[in-house]
Every structure is written in C-alpha cells, then in structure tokens.
C-alpha positions in Angstrom: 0.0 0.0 0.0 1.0 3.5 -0.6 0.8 4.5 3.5 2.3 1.2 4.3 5.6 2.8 5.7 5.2 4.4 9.4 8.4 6.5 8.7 6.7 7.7 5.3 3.7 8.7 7.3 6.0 10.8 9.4 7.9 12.0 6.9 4.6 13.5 5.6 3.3 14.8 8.7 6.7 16.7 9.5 6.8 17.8 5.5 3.0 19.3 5.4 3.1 21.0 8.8 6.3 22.4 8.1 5.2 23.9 4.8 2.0 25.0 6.3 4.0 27.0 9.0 6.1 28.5 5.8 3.4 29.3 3.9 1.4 31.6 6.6 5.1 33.3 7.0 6.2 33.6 3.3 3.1 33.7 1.2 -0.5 34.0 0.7 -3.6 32.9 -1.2 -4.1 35.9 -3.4 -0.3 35.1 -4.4 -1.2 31.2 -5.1 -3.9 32.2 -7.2 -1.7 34.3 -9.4 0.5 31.8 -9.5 -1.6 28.7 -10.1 0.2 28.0 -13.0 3.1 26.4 -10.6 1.5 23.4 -8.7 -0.3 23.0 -12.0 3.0 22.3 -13.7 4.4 20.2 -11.1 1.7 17.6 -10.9 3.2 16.3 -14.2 6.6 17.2 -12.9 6.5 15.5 -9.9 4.7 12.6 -11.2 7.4 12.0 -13.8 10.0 12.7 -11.3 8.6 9.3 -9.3 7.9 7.2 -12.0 11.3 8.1 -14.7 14.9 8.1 -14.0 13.9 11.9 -15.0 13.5 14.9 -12.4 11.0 17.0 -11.8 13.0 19.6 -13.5 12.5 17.8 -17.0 9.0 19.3 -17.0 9.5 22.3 -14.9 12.8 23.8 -16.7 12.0 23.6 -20.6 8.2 24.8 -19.7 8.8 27.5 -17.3 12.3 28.9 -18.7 11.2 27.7 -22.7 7.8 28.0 -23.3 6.4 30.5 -20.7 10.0 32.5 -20.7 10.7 33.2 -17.3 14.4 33.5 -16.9 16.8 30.8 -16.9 18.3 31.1 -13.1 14.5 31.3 -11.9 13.7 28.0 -13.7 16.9 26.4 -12.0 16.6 27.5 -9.0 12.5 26.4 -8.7 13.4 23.0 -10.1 15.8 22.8 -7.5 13.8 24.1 -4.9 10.5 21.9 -6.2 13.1 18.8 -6.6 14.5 18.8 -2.8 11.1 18.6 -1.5 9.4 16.0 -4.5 12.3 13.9 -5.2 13.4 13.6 -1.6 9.7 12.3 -0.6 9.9 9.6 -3.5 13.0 8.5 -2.1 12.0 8.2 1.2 9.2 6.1 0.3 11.7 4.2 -1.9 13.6 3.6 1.5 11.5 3.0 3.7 9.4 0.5 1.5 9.5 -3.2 2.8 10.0 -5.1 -0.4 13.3 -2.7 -1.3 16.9 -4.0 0.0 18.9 -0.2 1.6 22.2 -2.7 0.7 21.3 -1.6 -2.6 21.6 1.7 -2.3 24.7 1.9 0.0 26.8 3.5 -3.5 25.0 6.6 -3.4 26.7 7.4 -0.1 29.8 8.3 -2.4 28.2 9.2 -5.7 26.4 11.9 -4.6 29.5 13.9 -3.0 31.4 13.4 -6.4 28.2 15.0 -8.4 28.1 17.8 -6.1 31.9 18.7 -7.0 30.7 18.7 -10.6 27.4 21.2 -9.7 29.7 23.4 -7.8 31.9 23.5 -10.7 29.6 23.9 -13.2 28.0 26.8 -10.8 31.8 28.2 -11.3 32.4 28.3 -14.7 29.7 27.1 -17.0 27.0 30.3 -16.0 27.6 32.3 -18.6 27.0 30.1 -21.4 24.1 31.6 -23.8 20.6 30.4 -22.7 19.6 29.1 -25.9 22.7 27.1 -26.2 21.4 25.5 -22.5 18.0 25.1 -24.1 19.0 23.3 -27.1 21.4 21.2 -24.8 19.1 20.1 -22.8 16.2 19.2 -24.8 18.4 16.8 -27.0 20.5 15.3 -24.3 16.8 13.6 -22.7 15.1 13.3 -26.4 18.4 11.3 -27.5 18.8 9.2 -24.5 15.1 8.1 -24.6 14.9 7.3 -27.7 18.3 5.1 -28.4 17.8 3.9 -25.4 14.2 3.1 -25.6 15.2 1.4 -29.4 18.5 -0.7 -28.5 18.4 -4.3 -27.3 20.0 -4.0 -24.2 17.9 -4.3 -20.9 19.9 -4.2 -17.5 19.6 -7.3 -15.4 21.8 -6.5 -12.4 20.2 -5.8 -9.0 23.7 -4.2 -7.4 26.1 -1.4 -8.5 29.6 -3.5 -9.2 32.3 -2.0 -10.2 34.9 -4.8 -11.0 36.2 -3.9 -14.3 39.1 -1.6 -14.8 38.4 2.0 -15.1 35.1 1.4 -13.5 35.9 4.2 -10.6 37.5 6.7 -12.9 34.6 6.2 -15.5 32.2 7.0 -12.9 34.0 9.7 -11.2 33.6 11.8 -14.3 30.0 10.7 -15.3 29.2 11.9 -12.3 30.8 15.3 -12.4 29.3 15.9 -16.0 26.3 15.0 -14.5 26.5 17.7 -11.7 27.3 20.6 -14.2 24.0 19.4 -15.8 22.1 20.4 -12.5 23.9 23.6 -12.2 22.6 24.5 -15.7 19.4 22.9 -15.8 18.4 22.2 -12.2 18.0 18.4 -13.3 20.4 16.2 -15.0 22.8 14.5 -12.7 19.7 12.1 -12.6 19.5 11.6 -16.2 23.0 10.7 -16.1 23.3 8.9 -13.4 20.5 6.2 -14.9 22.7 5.7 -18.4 25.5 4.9 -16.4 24.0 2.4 -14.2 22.2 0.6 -17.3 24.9 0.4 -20.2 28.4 0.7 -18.0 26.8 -1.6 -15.4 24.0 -3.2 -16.7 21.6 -2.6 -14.1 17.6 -2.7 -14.2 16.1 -0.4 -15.3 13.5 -0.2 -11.6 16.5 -0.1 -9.4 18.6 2.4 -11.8 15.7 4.9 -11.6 15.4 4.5 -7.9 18.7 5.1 -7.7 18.4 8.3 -9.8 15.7 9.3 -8.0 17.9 9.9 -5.1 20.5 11.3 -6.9 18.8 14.0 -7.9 16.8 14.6 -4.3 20.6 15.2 -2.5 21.6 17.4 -5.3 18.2 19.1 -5.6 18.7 19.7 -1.4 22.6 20.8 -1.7 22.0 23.1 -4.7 19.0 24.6 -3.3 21.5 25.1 -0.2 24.4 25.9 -2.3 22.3 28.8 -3.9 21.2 30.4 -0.3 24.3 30.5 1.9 26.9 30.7 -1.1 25.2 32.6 -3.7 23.0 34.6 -1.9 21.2 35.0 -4.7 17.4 33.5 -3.8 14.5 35.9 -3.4 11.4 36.0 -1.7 9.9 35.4 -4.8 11.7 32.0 -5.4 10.9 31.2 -2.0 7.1 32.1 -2.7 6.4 30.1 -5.6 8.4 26.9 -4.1 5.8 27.3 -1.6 3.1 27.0 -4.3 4.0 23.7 -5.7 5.3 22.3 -2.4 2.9 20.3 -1.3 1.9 19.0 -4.7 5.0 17.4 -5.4 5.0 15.9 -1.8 2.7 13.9 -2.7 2.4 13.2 -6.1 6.5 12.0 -6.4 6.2 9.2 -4.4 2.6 8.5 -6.0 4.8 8.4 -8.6 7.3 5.6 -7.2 4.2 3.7 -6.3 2.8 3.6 -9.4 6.5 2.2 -10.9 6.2 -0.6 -9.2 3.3 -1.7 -10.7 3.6 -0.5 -14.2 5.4 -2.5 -17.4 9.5 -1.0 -17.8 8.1 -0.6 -21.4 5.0 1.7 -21.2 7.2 3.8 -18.6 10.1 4.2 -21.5 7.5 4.8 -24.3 6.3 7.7 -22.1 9.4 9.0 -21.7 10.0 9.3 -25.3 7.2 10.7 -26.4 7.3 13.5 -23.3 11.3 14.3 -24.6 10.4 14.3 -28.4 7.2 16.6 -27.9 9.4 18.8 -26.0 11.7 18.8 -28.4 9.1 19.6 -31.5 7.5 22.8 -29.4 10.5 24.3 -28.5 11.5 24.5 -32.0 8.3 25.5 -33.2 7.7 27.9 -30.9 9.1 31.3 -31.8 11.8 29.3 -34.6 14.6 30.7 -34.5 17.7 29.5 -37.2 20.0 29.5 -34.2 17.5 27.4 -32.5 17.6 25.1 -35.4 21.4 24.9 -35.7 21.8 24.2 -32.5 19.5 21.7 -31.7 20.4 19.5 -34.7 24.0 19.9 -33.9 23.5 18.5 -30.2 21.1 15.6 -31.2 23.0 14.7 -34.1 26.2 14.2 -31.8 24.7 13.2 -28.3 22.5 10.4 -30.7 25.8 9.1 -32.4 27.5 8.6 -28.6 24.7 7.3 -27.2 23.9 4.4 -30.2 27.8 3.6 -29.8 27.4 3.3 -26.3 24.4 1.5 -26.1 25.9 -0.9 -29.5 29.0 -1.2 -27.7 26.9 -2.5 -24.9 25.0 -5.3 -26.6 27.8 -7.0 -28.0 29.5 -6.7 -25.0 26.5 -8.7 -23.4 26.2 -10.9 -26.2 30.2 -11.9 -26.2 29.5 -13.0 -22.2 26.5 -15.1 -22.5 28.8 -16.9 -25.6 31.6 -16.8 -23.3 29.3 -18.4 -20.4 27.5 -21.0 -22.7 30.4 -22.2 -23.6 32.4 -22.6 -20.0 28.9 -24.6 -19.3 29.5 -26.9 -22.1 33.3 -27.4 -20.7 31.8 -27.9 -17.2 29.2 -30.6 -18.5 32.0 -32.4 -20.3 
C-alpha cells in the first residue's frame, strides 16, 4: 500500500506541517492564485520525477524557462527548490518500502558527493553560457537518451552497482561530475545521467537504476537549493514564494509516482518518456523558430544520438560476447 511505511507517514506529517507553518510566513492565497500555474506544472513534474529516471525539472525547466520564458536562473533555481522537496519524498518512500533491500543503495553514499563537486563546478564556470545554447542542450540530451535507449536491445539485469572492471571508478567519477554541471545549468540532470550509467556501463535494471536516480537528484536538488542560499546569496522571496506554491503537490504526487512504478510494465514507462522528450523537443522548435534554435539543436542531437547508439551498440555486443563466453564454459563444465 502507498501509506504502508510508518516512517513515510512521518515524513509526511513533518513535510506538510512544516510547509504550512512556511506558507502563513512567506506567502498568501491571493499570491497562489496568481501563480496557479506552478502546482499546475508540477503535478506532471512530480509525477514524472517518481515514475522516470527523469526529475521533476524535466518538466518544470523547458516549460517555465522555454515555453512561458521566465528566466533561466529562476527556472533552475525552482526545479531545484521543487526537486528537494518531491524527489526527496519519492526516495523516502523508496527507502523506507518493505519489499526494497537499503544494501542496494549503499553506493549513493559516495556518488552523490562526487556530483556535487561537478554542480559546484559547473556553478563556477559554466553560467555564462548563452541560454539558448542551454536550451538546445538540454532538450536533446533527454530526447536522445530516450529514444536510443528506448530502441536498443539492451535491458539491464543486475540488482547491485559492481564495479569490478578496470576504469570502472574513474569512469564513474567523471559521469558523475558531467552530470552535476547538468544540474547547475538545468536544475535536473545528474539524474538523467546517473541512470545511463548504471544501465549500459553496469547493466543494471532499469526499476532499481531509476530508484537510484531518483535519489541522486533529491541530495543534489537539497545541496544546490542550499548551495544557492548561503553561497550565492542569490534567492528571493519570490523564489521562495512560488516553491511554496508547488510544495505540497509534489509531496505527494513524487512518491505517487514511485508507487505507481512498481506496478507498471519497464516498457510503457520508457515509451512515455519518449514521447514526453520528443514533444518537447518539437514545441521548443516550433515555438518562436529561430535558425540558431535550429542549428543548435540539430548539432546536439546529431552528436549526443551518435554517442549514445555507440554506447548503447557497444553495450549489446558486449553482453552478447559474455552469454557466448558463459555457454560455452557450461558446455566445458558438463563435459
């Protein structure tokens, strides 16, 4: 059952009267009215954010900072903000869930410090690349995944992060740091990242991969929402305001959205995600076109799609070499 989880329940208690004690401080109704568009956004966002290795911020950057044009920082920073409370909740229903083993997520106790060395980086020096550039970027980078992903033959069967081969640290030491400079651009990312690692590098499944994510990008969500008060300075009472307006939809509807993975078929969840990327992709293009909108966007799918199919080919054959490899040592073993 959803409520199954005592610890959940208090989780939820603490969250909602916390929020409640916020909003009566910070904000007001007439402000949530004028704002409505926020938790409206977000039940999708948060939704996907459960249910995908995908954040929150896959819905609420492109649509806020894209195709409503609020400013780029903004769009961060609320996907941020909107993440630390959503994405946090999934995860600590993904925790605290009977049927999950927490031996399985032990890694994450050193992944997430090496992606937040790549957000505070990318905070450092990758700010003051132009916005449509990040748009483009972005929209490709999830459109491309899904799809070659969604299309290749491989499908992760490991239930444990194992990192025996050679490399395997360094490999995911800078994964991980490219995927932090995602979140410092985007607000989401490191997530996105984090789940094509797990499944091509080290085949894992897909349900445990996007748990995995999940919490990924709820600790780098919480540390870059922190990150962008007592270092930056830079968040308003405005930002704080219309966090407050989506909070307690994500609260719930993030872990709805973990619940509802573990019911659903890998393959309806991955057909979803393609189609939500693509259309993303289609509108932002079509809305005010632009030929440096164009340019761009072609130039980042073309090359993110050509890595990605090598990666993922690379993969399969890979795969494909070991179950030869083990078919035949059973043969020798029989003889």
């Amino acid at each position: 059952m959803f409520f199954e989880s005592k610890l959940f329940r208090l989780w939820l208690a603490i969250a909602m009267t916390a929020w409640a004690s916020l909003f009566i401080t910070f904000n007001d109704l007439k402000f949530l009215a004028d704002h409505w568009f926020y938790p409206v956004i977000m039940v999708l966002g948060a939704f996907v954010a459960g249910v995908t290795p995908e954040g929150g911020g896959v819905v609420a950057f492109p649509v806020l900072n894209i195709f409503i044009g609020i400013e780029r920082t903004i769009a961060r920073d609320f996907s941020l903000m909107i993440q630390s409370i959503g994405m946090t909740s999934a995860s600590i229903f993904i925790l605290t869930h009977s049927s999950n083993n927490l031996r399985t997520y032990k890694p994450m106790l050193w992944l997430i410090p090496v992606a937040f060395i790549g957000f505070m980086l990318g905070m450092l020096i990758l700010q003051s690349i132009p916005v449509v550039i990040i748009q483009a970027l972005f929209l490709s980078l999830i459109a491309t995944f899904a799809v070659i992903y969604y299309l290749s033959d491989h499908r992760g069967t490991e239930d444990t992060l194992k990192l025996t081969k050679r490399h395997d640290h360094a490999v995911t030491i800078v994964i991980l740091l490219m995927g932090g400079m995602c979140a410092s651009l985007f607000g989401t990312g490191a997530d996105i990242i984090l789940y094509t690692l797990l499944v091509t590098r080290f085949g894992m499944q897909e349900k445990i991969a996007t748990h995995m994510s999940i919490m990924m990008m709820a600790a780098i969500s919480i540390l870059g929402f922190a990150y962008r008060h007592f270092v930056d300075g830079d968040l308003t009472q405005y930002q704080v305001q219309i966090w407050l307006c989506a909070f307690p939809v994500v609260l719930f509807m993030a872990p709805l959205g973990a619940y509802v993975l573990k019911m659903i078929n890998r393959e309806w969840m991955l057909k979803f995600i393609v189609v939500l990327n693509i259309g993303q992709m289609i509108y932002f293009n079509l809305y005010k076109p632009s030929l440096e909108k164009f340019i761009w966007s072609v130039i980042f799918t073309v090359v993110l799609s050509l890595i990605f199919y090598a990666v993922m080919r690379q993969l399969v054959n890979l795969r494909k070499q070991a179950a030869i490899e083990a078919g035949g040592l059973n043969v020798e073993v029989q003889k």
